[in-house]
N, C-alpha and C positions, 0 to 999 in steps of 0.2 A: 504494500500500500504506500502511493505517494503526499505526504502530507507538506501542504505549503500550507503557513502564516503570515497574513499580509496585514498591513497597519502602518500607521503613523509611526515617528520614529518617538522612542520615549514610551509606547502604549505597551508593551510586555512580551513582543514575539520571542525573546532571546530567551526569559526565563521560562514561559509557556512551553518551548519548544523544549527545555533542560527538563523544566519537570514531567511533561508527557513520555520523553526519552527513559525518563527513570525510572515514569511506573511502566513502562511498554518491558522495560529490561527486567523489572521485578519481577514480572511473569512472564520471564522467560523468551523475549524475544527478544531476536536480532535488532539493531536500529543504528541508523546511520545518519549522521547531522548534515547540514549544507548550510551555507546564505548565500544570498547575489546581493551588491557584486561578491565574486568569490575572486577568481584569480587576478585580476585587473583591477582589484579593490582598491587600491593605494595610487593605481593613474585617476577613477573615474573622480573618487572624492576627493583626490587634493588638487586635481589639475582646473585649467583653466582653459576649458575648452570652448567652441562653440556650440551651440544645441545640437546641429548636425554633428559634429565631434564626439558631443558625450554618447548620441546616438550611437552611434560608428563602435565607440567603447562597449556598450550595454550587451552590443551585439556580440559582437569578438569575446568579450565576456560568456557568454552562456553559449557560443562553439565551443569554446574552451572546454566548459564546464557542462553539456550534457553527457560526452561520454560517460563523465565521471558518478552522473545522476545515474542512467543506464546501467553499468557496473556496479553499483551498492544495488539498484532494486533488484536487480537477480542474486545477489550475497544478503541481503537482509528481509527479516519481513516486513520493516517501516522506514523509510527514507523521511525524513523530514526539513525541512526545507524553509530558511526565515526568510521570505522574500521570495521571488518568483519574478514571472513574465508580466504579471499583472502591475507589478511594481514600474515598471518603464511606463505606463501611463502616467502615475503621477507625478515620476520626475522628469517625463521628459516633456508630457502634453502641458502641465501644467500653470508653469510661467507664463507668464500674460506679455505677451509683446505687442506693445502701440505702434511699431513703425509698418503694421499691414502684413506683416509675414507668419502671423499665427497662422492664417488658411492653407496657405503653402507648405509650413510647417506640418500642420497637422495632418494634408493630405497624403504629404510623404510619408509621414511615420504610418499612418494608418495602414499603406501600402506596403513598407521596409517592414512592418510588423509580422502581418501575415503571411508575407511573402518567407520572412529568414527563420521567424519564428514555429508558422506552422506546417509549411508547406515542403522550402528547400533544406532546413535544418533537424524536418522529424525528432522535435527536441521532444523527451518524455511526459507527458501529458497528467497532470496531476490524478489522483484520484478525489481527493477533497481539497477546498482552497477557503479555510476559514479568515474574515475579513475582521 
C-alpha cells in the first residue's frame, strides 16, 4: 500500500507519517519512508530559481525518485510518502503573478504535469493521499 500525506508545511505530515510507520511496524509490517523533494531537496528549496526552473526541479526530482518508490512497494507492505505529486500544485500553481503570465504559466504546468507525471514517467500511483 502506497500512503502519501499532503498539507501545509508546519500541519504534522512528518510526525503523522513517524507515528503510522510505528504502529504499521508494531504489527509487524514492513514500511518504508519517502518525502519530495527527496533527492534534489537542497537545489529546489535553497535555490533561486525561476517558476519554470523550480518546475524543471520538481520534475527531475521525482524521475529520480520513482524508481526508488517502485523498489520499496514490492520490498515492503507500506511505503509512505510526506509529500507527493499533489504537492507541485501548490508550490508551483500557486504564486500569484500580476505581470499576465499566471495563464501561460499554468497552462504549461497543467500540460508538463500530466504529461511527465502520469503519462511519460509511469510514476507509482498512490493508493490513498490523505490531505
Amino acid at each position: 500500500m502506497f500512503i502519501v500525506l499532503e498539507g501545509i508545511d508546519g500541519v504534522g505530515k512528518t510526525y503523522l507519517a513517524k507515528k503510522l510507520g510505528e504502529e504499521l511496524q508494531r504489527r509487524g509490517k514492513k514500511v518504508s519512508y519517502h518525502f519530495e523533494p527527496c533527492l534534489l531537496r537542497k537545489e529546489i528549496l535553497e535555490g533561486t530559481f525561476s517558476r519554470i526552473g523550480d518546475l524543471f526541479l520538481f520534475f527531475a526530482d521525482r524521475i529520480l525518485h520513482s524508481p526508488i518508490i517502485k523498489e520499496d512497494m514490492e520490498q515492503n507492505d507500506y511505503v509512505i510518502c510526506d509529500r507527493y505529486y499533489p504537492s507541485n500544485y501548490a508550490y508551483q500553481i500557486a504564486p500569484v503573478i500580476d505581470d499576465g503570465s499566471n495563464f501561460i504559466y499554468n497552462t504549461l504546468f497543467n500540460k508538463m504535469e500530466a504529461a511527465f507525471d502520469l503519462h511519460l514517467l509511469s510514476i507509482p500511483h498512490p493508493t490513498v493521499i490523505f490531505h
